[in-house]
C-alpha positions in Angstrom: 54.9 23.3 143.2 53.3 24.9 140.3 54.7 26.3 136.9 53.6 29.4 138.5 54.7 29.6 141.3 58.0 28.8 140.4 58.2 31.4 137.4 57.0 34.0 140.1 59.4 33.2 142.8 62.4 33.2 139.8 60.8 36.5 138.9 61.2 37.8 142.4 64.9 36.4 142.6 65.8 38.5 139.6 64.4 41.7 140.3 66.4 41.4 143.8 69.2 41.1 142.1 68.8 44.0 140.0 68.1 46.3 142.3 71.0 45.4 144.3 73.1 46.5 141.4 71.4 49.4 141.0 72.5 50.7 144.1 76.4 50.2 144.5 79.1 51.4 146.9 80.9 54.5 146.7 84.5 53.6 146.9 83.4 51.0 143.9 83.4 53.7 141.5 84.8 56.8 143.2 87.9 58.0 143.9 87.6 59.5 147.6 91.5 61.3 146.9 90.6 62.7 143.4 87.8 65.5 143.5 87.2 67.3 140.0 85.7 70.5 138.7 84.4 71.1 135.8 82.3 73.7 134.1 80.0 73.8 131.7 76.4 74.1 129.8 73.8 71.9 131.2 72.2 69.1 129.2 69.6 67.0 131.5 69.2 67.0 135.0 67.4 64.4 136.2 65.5 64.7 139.5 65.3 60.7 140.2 65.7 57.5 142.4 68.3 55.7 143.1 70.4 58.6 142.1 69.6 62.3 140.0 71.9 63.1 137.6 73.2 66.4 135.9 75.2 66.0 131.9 77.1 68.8 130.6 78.8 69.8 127.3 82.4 71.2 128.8 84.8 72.4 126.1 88.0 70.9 126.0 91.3 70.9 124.4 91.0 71.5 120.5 87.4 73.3 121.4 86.1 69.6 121.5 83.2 69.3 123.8 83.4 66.5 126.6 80.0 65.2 128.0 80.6 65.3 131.8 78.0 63.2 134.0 77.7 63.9 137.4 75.8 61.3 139.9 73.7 63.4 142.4 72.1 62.3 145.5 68.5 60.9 146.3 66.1 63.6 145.4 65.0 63.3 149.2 68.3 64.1 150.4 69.0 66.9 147.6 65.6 68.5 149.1 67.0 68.5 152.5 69.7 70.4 151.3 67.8 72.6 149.1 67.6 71.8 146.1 64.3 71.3 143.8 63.7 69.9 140.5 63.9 73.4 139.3 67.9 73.9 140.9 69.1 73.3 137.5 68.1 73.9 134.0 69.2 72.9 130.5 70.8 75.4 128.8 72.8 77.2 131.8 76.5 77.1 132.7 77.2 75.9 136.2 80.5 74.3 137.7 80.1 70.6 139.1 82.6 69.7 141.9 82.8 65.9 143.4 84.8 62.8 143.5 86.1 61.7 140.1 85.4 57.8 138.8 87.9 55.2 139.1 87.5 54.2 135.5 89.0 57.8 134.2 85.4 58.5 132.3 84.2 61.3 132.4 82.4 61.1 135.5 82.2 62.1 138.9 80.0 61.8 142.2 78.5 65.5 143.2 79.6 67.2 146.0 78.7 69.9 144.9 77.4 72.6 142.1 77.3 76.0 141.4 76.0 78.3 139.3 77.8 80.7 137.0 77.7 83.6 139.6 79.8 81.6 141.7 76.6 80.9 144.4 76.4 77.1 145.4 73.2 75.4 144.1 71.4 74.4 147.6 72.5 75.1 151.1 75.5 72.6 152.0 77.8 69.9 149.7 76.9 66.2 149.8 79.5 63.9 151.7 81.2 60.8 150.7 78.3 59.0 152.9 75.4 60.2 151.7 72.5 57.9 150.6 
């Protein structure tokens, strides 16, 4: 076999294992007992594979502000339930909901958001399954 051929193949072998990683299991990092809420300003919202993502500033105790990160569905399955890259902008106040990390961090998986008049961003939450 070739130089090559043998870089590419190693080549392939790596990406295959980082992609793997990318996408990990739920109950890996989630806590399916422990669901969190927690409002606050938006900072990014990110409208992306594997996963979208929304980070807010929430005040906490001492008036110290906490980055929050919530990990969102696929955008094709946030579409199906409504949602569009324009759901959620910087600079509002909405209220994240979902299953908090395992770690402690700051850091949940969405099941769902609102916005500050209390009406839920899309049509229905996301479940413990979703992909």
């Amino acid at each position: 076999m070739t130089k090559v051929k043998i870089l590419a193949m190693l080549g392939v072998a790596l990406l295959g294992q980082s992609a793997a990683l990318a996408h990990h299991s739920f109950a890996a990092f989630f806590d399916p007992a422990k669901i969190v809420k927690v409002t606050g300003k938006v900072t990014e919202f990110g409208f992306k594979n594997p996963h979208g993502v929304i980070v807010l500033e929430v005040p906490g105790p001492g008036g110290q502000v906490q980055k929050w990160q919530a990990e969102t569905n696929a955008p094709v399955v946030l579409q199906r339930r409504g949602w569009t890259r324009e759901s959620i902008k910087p600079g509002e106040t909405i209220t994240i909901e979902g299953w908090a990390s395992r770690d402690g961090k700051p850091y949940l998986r969405l099941r769902q958001a609102f916005h500050a008049d209390g009406q839920p961003v899309g049509k229905l939450a996301f479940g413990q399954g979703d992909q």
